[in-house]
Every structure is written in structure tokens, then in C-alpha cells.
N, CA, C and O of each residue as an XYZ file, in Angstrom:
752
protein
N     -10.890      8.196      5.209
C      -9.973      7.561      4.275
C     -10.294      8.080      2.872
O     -11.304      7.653      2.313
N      -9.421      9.067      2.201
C      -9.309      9.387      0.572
C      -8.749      8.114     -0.387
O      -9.034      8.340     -1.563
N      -8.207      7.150     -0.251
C      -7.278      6.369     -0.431
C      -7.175      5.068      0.209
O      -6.517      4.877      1.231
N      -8.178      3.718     -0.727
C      -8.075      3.154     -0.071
C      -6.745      1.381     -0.926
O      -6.281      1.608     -2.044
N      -6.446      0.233     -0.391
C      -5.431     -0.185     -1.308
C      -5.580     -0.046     -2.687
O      -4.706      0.572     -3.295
N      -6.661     -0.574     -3.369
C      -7.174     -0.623     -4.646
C      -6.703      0.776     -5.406
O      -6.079      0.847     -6.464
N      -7.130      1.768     -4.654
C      -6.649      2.799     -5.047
C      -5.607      3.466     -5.347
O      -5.313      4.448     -6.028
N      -4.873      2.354     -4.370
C      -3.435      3.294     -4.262
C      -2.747      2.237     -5.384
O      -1.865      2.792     -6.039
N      -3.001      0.695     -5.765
C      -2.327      0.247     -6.433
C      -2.480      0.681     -7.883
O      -1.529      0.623     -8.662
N      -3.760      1.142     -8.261
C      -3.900      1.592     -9.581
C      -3.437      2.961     -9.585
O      -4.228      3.497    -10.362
N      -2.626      3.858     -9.183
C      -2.488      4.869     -8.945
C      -0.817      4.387     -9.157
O      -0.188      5.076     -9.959
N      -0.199      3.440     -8.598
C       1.051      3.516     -8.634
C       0.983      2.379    -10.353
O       2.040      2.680    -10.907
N       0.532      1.744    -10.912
C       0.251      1.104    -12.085
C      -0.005      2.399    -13.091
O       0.387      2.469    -14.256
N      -0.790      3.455    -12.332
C      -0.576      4.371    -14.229
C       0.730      5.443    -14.031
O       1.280      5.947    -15.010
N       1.126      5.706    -12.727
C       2.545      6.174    -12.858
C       3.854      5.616    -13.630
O       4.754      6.145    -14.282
N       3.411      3.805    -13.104
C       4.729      3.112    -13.867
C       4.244      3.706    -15.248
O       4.882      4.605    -15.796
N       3.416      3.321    -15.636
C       2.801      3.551    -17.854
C       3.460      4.970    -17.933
O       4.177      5.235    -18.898
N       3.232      5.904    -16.927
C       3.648      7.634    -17.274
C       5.047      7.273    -17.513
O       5.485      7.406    -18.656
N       5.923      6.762    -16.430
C       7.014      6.883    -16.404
C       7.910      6.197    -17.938
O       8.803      6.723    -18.603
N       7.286      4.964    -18.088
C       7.642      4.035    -19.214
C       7.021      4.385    -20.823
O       7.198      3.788    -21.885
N       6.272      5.543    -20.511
C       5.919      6.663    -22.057
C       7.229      7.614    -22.260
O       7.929      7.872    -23.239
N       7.246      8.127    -20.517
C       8.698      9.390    -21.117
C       9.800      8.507    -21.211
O      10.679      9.071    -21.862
N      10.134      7.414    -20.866
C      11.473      6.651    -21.203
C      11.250      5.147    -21.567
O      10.992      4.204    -20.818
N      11.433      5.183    -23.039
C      11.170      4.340    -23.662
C      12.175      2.981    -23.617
O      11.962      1.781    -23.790
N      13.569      3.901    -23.246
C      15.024      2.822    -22.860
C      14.487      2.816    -21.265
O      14.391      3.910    -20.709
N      14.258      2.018    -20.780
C      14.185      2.223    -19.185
C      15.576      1.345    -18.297
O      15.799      0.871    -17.183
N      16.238      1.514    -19.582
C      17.811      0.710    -19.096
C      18.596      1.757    -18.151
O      19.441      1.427    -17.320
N      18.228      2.900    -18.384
C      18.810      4.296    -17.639
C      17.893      4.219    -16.596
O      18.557      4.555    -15.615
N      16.855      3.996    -16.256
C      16.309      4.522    -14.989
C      16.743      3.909    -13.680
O      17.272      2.824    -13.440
N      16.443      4.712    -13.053
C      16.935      4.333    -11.297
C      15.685      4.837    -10.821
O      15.361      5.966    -11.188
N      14.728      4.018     -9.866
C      14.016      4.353     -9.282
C      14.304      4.530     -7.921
O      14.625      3.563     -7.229
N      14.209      5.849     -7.391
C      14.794      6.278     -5.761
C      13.616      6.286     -4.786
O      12.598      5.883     -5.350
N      13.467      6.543     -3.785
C      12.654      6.002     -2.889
C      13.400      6.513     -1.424
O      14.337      6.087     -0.747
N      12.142      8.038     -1.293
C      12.718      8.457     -0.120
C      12.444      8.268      1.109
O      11.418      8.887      1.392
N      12.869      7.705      1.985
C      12.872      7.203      3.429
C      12.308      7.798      3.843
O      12.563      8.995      3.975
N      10.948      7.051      4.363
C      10.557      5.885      4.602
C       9.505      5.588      3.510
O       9.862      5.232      2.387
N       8.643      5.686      3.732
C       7.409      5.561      2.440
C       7.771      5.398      0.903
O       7.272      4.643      0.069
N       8.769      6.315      0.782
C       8.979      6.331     -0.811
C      10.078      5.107     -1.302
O      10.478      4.999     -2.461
N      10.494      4.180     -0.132
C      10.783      3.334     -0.434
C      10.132      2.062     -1.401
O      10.390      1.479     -2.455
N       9.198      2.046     -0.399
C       8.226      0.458     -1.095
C       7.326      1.048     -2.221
O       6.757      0.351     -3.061
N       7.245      2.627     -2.139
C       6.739      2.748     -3.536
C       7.640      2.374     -4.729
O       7.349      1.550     -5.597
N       8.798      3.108     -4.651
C       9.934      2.640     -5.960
C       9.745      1.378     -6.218
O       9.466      0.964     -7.343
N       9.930      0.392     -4.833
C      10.020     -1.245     -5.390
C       8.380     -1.717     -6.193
O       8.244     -2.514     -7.122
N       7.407     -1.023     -5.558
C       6.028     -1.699     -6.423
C       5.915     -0.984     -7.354
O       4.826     -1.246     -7.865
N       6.743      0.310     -8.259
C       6.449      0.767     -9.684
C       7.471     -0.425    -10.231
O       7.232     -1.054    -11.261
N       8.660     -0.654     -9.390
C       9.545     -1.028    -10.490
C       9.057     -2.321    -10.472
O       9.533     -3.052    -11.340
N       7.971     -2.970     -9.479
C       7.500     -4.469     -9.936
C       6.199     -4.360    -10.919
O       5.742     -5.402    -11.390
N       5.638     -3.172    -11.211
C       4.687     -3.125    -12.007
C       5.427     -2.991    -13.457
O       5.188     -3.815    -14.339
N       6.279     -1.981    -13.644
C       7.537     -2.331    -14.858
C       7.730     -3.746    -15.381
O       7.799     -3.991    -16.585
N       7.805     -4.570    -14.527
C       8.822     -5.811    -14.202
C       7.208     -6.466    -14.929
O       7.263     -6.791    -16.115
N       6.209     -6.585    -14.384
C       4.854     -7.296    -14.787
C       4.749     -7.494    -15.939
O       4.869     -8.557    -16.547
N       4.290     -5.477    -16.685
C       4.052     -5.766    -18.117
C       5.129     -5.379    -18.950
O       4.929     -5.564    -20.150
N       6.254     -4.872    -18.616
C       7.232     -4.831    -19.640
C       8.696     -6.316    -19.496
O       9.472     -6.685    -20.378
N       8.614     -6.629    -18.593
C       9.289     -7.237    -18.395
C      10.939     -6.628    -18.437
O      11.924     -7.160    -18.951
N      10.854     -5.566    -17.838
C      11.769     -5.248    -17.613
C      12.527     -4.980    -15.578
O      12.029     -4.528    -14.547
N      13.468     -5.385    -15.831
C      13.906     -5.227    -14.262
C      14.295     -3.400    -14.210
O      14.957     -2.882    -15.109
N      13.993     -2.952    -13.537
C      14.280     -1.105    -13.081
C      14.729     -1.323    -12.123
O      14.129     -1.597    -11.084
N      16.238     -1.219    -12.343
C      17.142     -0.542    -10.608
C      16.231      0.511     -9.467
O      15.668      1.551     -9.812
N      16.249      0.069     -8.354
C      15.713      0.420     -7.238
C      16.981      1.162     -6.372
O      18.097      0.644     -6.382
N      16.731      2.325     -5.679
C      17.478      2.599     -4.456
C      17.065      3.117     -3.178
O      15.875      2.805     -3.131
N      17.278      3.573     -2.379
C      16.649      4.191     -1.103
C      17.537      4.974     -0.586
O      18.563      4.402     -0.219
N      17.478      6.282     -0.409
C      17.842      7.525     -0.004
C      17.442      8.044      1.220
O      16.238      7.995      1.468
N      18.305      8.603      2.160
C      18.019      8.901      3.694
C      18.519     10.644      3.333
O      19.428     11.012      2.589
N      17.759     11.317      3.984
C      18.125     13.083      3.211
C      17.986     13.877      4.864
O      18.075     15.077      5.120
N      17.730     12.667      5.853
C      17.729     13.858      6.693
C      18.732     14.706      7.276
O      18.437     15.667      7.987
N      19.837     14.396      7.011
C      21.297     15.184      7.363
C      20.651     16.849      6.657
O      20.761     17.896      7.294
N      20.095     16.778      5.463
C      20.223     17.750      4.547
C      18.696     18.513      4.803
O      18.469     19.235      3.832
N      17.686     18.566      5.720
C      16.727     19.203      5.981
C      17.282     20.464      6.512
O      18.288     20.520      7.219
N      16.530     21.531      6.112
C      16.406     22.742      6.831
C      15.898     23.226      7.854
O      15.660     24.433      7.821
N      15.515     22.351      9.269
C      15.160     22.053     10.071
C      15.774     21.436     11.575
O      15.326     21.486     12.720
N      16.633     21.022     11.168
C      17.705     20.198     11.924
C      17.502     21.317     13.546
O      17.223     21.011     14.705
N      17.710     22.242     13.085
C      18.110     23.346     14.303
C      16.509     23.349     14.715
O      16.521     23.567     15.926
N      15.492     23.246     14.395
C      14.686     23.619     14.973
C      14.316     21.848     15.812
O      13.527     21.713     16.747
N      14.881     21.032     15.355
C      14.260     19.817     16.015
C      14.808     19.669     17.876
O      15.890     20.172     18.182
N      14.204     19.167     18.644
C      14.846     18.862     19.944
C      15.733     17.539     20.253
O      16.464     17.373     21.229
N      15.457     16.510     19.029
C      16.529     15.451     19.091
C      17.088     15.412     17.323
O      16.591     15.756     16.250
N      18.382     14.789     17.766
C      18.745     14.819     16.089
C      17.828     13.696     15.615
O      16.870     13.118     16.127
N      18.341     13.617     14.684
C      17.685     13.021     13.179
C      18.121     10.669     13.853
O      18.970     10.207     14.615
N      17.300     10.172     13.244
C      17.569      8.962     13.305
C      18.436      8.689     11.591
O      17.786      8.554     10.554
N      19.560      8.665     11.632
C      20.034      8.765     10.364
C      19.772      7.190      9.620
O      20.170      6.246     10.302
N      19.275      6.926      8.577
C      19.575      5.379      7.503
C      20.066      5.377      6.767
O      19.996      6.400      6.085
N      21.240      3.906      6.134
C      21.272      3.979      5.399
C      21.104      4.303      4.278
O      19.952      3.901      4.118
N      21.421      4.782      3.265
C      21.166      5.288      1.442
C      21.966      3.631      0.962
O      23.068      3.151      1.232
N      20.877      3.163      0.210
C      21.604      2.616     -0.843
C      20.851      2.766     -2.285
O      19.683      2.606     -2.639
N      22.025      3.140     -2.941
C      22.000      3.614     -4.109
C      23.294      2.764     -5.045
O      24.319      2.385     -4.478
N      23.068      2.559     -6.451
C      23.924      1.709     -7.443
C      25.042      2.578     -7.116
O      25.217      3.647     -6.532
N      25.783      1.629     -7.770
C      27.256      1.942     -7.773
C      27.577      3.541     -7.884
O      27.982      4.307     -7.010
N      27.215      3.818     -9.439
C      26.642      4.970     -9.861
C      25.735      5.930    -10.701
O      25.726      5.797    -11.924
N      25.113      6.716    -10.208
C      24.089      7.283    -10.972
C      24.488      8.540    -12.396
O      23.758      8.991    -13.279
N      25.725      8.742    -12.128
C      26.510      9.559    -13.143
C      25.587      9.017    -14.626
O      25.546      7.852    -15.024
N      24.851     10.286    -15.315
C      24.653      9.501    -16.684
C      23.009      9.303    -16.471
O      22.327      9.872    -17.323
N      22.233      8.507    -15.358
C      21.366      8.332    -15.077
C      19.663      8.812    -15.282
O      19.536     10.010    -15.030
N      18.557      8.238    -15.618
C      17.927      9.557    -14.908
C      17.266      9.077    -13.731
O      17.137      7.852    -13.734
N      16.825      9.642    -12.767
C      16.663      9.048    -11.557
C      15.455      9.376    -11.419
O      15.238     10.513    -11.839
N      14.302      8.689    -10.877
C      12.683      9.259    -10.259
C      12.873      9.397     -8.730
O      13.217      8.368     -8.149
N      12.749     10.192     -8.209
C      12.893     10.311     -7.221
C      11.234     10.251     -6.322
O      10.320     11.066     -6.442
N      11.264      9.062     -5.475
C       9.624      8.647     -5.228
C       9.705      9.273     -3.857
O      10.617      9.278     -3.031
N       8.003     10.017     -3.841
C       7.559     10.103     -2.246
C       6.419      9.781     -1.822
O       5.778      9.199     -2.697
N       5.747      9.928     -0.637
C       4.494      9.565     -0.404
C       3.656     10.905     -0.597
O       2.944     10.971     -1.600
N       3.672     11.465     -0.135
C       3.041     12.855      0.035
C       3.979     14.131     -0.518
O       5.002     14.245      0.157
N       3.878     14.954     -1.420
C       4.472     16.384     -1.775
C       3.423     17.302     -0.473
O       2.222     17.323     -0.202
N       4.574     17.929      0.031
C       3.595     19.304      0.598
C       4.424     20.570      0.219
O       4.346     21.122     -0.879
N       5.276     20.996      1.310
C       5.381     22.203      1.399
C       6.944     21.857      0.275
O       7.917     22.590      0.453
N       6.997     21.135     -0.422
C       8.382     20.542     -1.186
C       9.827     20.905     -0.547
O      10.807     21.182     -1.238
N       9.821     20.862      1.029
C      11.466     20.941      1.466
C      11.863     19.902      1.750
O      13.091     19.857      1.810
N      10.994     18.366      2.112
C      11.855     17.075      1.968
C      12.609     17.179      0.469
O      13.837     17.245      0.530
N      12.037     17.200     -0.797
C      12.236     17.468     -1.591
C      13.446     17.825     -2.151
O      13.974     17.059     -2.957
N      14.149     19.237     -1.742
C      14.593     19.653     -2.160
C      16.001     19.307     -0.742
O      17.196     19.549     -0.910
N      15.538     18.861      0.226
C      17.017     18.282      1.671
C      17.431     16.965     -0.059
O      18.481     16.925     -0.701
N      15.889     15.958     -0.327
C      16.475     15.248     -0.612
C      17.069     14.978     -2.124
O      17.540     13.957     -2.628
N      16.856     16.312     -2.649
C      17.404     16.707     -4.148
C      19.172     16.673     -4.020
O      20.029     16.192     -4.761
N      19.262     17.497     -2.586
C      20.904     17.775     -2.418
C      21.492     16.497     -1.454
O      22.413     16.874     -0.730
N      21.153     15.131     -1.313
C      21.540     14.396     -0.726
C      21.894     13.367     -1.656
O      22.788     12.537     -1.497
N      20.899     13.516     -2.936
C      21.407     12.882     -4.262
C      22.346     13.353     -5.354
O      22.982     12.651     -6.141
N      22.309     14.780     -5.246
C      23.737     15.432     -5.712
C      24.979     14.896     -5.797
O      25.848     14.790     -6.661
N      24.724     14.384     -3.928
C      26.219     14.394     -3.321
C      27.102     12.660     -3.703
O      28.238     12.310     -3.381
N      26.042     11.894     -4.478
C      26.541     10.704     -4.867
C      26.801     10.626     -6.470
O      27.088      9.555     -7.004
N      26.668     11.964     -7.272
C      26.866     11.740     -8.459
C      26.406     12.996     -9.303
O      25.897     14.049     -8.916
N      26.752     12.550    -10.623
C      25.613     13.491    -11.401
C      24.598     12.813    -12.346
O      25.003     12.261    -13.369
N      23.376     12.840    -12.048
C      22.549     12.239    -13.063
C      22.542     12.916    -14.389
O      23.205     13.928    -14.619
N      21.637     12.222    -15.404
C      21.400     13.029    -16.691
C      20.160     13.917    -16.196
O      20.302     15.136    -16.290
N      18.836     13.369    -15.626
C      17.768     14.163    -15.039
C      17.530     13.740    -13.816
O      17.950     12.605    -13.588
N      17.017     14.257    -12.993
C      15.603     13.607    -11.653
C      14.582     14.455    -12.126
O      14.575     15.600    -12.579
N      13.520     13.401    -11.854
C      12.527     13.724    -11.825
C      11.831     13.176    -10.700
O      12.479     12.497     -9.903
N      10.357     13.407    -10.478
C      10.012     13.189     -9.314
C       8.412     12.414     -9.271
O       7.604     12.912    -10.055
N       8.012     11.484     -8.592
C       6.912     10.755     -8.701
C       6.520     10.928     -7.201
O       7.373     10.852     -6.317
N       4.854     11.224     -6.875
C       4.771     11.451     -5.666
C       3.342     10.807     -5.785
O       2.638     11.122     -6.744
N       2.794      9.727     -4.644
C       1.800      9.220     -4.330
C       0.430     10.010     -4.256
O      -0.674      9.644     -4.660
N       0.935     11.656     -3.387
C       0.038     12.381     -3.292
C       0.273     13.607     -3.540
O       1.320     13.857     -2.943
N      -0.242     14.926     -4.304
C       0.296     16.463     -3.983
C      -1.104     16.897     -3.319
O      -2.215     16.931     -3.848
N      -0.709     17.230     -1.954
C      -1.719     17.825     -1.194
C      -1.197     19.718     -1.223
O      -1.423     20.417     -0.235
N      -0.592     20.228     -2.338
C      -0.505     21.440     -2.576
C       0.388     22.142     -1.895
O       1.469     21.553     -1.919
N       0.435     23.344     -1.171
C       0.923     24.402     -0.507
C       2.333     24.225     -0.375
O       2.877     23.770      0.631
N       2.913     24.599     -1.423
C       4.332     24.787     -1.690
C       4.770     25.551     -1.079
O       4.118     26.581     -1.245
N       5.951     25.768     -0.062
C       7.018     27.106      0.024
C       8.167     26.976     -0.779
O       9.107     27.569     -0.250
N       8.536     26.323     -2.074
C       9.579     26.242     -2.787
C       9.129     25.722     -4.297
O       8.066     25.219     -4.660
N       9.952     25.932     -4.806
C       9.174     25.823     -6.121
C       9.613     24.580     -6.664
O      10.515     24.454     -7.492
N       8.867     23.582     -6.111
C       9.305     22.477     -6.477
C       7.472     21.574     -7.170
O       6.347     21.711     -6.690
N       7.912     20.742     -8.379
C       6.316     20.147     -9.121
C       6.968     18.816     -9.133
O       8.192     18.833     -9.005
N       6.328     17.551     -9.275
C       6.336     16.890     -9.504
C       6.054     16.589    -10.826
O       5.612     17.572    -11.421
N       6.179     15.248    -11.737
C       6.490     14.562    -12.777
C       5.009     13.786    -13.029
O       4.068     13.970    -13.801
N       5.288     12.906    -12.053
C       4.286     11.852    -11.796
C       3.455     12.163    -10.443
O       3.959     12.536     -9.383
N       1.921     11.909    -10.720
C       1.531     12.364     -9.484
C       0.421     11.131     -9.441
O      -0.307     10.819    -10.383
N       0.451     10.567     -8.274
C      -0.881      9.106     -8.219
C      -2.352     10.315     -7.901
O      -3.227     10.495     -8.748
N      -2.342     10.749     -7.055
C      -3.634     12.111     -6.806
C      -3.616     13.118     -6.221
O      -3.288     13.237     -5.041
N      -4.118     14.377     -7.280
C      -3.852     16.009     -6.463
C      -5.103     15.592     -5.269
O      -6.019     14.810     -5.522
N      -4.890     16.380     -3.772
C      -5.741     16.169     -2.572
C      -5.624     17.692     -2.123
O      -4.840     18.132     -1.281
N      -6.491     18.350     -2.800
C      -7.141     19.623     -1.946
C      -6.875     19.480     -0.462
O      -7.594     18.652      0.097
N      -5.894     20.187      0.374
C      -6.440     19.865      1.608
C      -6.372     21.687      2.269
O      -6.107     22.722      1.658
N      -6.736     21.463      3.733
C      -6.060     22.953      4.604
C      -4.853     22.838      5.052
O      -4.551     21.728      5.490
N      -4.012     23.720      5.073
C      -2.989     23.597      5.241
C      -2.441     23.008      6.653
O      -1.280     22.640      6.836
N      -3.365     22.988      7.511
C      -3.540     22.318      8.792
C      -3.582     20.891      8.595
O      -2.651     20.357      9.199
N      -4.211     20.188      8.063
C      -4.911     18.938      7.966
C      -3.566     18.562      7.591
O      -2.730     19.135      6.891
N      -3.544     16.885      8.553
C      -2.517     15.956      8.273
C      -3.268     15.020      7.365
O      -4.484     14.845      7.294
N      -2.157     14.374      6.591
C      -2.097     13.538      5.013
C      -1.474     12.237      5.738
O      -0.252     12.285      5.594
N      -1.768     11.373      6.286
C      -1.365     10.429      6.834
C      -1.346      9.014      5.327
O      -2.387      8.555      4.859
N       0.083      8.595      4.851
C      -0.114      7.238      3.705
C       0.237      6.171      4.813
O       0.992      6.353      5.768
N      -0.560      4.854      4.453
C      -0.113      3.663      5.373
C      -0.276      2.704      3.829
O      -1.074      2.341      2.965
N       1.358      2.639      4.346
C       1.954      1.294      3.326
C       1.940     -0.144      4.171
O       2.273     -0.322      5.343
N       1.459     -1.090      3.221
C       1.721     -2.334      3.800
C       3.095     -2.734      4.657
O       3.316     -3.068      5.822
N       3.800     -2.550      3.609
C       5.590     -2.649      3.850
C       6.071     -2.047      5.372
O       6.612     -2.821      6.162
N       5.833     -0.559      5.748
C       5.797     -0.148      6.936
C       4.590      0.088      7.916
O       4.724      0.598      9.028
N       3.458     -0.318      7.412
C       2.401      0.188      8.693
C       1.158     -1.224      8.807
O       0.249     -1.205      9.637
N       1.384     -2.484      7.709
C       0.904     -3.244      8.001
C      -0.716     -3.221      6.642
O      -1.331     -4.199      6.218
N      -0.890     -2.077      6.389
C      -1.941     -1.743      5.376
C      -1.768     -0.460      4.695
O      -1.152      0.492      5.176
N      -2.439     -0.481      3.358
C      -2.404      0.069      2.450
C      -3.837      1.009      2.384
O      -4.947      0.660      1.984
N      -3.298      2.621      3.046
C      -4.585      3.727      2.366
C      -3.783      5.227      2.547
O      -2.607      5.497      2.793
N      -4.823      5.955      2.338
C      -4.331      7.325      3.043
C      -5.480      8.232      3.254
O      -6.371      8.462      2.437
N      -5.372      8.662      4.300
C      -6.497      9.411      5.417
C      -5.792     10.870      5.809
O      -4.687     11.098      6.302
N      -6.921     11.817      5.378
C      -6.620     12.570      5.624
C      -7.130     13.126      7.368
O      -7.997     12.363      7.795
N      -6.890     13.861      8.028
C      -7.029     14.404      9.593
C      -7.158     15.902      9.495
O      -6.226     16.628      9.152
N      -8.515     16.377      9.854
C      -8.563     17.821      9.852
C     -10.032     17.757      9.687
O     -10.711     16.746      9.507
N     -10.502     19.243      9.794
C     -11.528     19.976      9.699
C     -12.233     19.096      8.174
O     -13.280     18.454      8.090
N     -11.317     19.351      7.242
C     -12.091     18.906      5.956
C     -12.733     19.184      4.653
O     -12.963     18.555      3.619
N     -12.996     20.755      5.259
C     -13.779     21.799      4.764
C     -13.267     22.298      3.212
O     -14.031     22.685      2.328
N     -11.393     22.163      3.077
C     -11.187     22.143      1.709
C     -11.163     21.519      0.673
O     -10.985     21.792     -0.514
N     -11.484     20.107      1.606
C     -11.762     19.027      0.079
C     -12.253     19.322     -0.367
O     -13.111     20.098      0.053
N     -12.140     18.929     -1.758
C     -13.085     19.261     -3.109
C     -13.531     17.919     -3.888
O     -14.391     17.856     -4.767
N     -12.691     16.772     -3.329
C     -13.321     15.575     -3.910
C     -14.395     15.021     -3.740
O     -14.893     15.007     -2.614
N     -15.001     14.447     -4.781
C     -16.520     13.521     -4.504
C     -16.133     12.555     -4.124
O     -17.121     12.021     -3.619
N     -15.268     11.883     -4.007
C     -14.836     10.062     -3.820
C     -13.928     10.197     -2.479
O     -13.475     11.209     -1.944
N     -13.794      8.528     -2.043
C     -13.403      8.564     -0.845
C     -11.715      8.267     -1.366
O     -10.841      7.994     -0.544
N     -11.468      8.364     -2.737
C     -10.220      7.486     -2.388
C      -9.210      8.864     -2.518
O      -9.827      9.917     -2.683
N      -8.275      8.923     -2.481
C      -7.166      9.022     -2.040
C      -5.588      8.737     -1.987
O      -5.429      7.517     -2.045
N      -4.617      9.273     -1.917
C      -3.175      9.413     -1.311
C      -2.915     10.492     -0.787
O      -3.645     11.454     -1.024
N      -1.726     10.625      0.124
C      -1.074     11.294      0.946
C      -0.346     11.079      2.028
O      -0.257      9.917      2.423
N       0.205     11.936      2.609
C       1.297     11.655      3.838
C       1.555     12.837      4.279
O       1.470     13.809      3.528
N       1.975     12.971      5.793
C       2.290     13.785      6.542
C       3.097     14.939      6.068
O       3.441     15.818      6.858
């Protein structure tokens, strides 16, 4: 375990502060939340918002798997979910939340799945974990912790909301960590 709750809640507490430095009106923000994980993150930045600013931050949840580059290689289709998202994001700027950044093609299925409901003013992107090895050139905004890993090694996040508890464990050899501490984020 890199990541244990404690960890992960102060991790999503200095993202909200990052996020609420670059936007000082947070009347524009939409916090997105990509299915599955990056759901209950959006709702606990926008309740950490809600704590010390006292401000309410629109929440949504986005389903992008129609839009993966992968589809053809899978053996069953996709379990499709709901998206709900405000009325409209036209104007907006949107954070677009995940659990884990890896190779950034959820990312970018779910960059063009938010396209298709509007035009924002920006997205930007908040991610629990960047465990590195990009094939697209995609960075994140907000990051809770960079996680050295091998490109082998699974990034497993367990949210309360979907798995009953709050950490993230990495699975593998091990050999590229570079951290001294046990804590942690990430996801598959």
C-alpha cells in the first residue's frame, strides 16, 4: 500500500486549495468525474470547496467508453453509464477528475466525450495519481502524487464510495519505486 485514507484525503484537500488559487470565481467551475473512480473524487474536492470556502462547485460524471481506442480490441463491448453533466458547460471551465493518469488514452476517449456536450472556456485535469508512461501527450493540472512505477506494475485506487475503503496499492516487482514512504495514489 503507497496510499493509505489519510493520505489520500489530504491529497484531495491540497488539490481543492490548487484548484481554488487558479480560480478565484469558482462560480464557473464544473467538477467532472470520470467513471468510475473519478466520480467520488469530484464530489469530495467539491465537498472540501464546500468546507472552507463555502462555496457549492457543480459536480458531473462522464462515461467515455463509447470513445476509447480500444473498443476493437476488447472481446465484449463496453458496459455503457450514464453521463450526467449540467445543463450546459458552454462558457465553463471544467476539471476533469481521475484516479490514476497512465498511458493518458482514457484521457483523451474522455476529452472527446466532453466535446460532444458543449464548448467549455478550459478543461483541465486533476488526477489522484500520475504513475507516468505516457503514449500521448497528455499532463495533468492537479496531481494528489507522482508514483514512479514499471510499466508492468498495476496501480490499483480503492475508494470508499466503490470498493468499501480508501488506499492505493501498487502490484508488481517494485523495483522502480523511488519513494521512501508507504503512502500513495493510483489506479489501474
Amino acid at each position: 500500500m503507497v496510499m493509505d485514507s489519510d493520505a489520500i484525503r489530504r491529497a484531495l484537500v491540497r488539490i481543492a486549495h490548487e484548484i481554488l488559487e487558479q480560480h478565484a470565481d469558482a462560480s464557473q467551475l464544473v467538477l467532472v468525474g470520470m467513471r468510475t473512480r473519478g466520480v467520488p473524487l469530484a464530489q469530495r474536492i467539491a465537498a472540501a470547496i464546500r468546507d472552507f470556502e463555502g462555496i457549492d462547485v457543480v459536480t458531473g460524471s462522464l462515461d467515455f467508453s463509447l470513445h476509447r481506442d480500444d473498443l476493437s480490441l476488447r472481446d465484449a463491448p463496453p458496459l455503457v453509464q450514464p453521463s450526467e453533466l449540467p445543463e450546459s458547460i458552454d462558457d465553463r471551465v471544467i476539471v476533469l477528475l481521475d484516479d490514476v493518469l497512465f498511458t493518458g488514452r482514457s484521457i483523451r476517449a474522455a476529452l472527446d466525450a466532453l466535446i460532444g456536450y458543449g464548448r467549455p472556456a478550459t478543461i483541465e485535469l486533476a488526477v489522484l495519481v500520475d504513475r507516468g508512461h505516457r503514449e500521448l501527450p497528455i499532463r495533468p493540472d492537479y496531481v494528489g502524487k507522482n508514483l514512479p512505477t514499471h510499466r508492468d506494475d498495476v496501480v490499483e485506487v480503492h475508494l470508499t464510495e466503490v470498493d468499501g475503503s480508501d488506499e492505493v496499492v501498487v502490484r508488481g516487482d517494485g523495483s522502480a519505486r523511488q519513494s521512501t514512504t508507504r503512502e500513495h495514489e493510483g489506479g489501474a
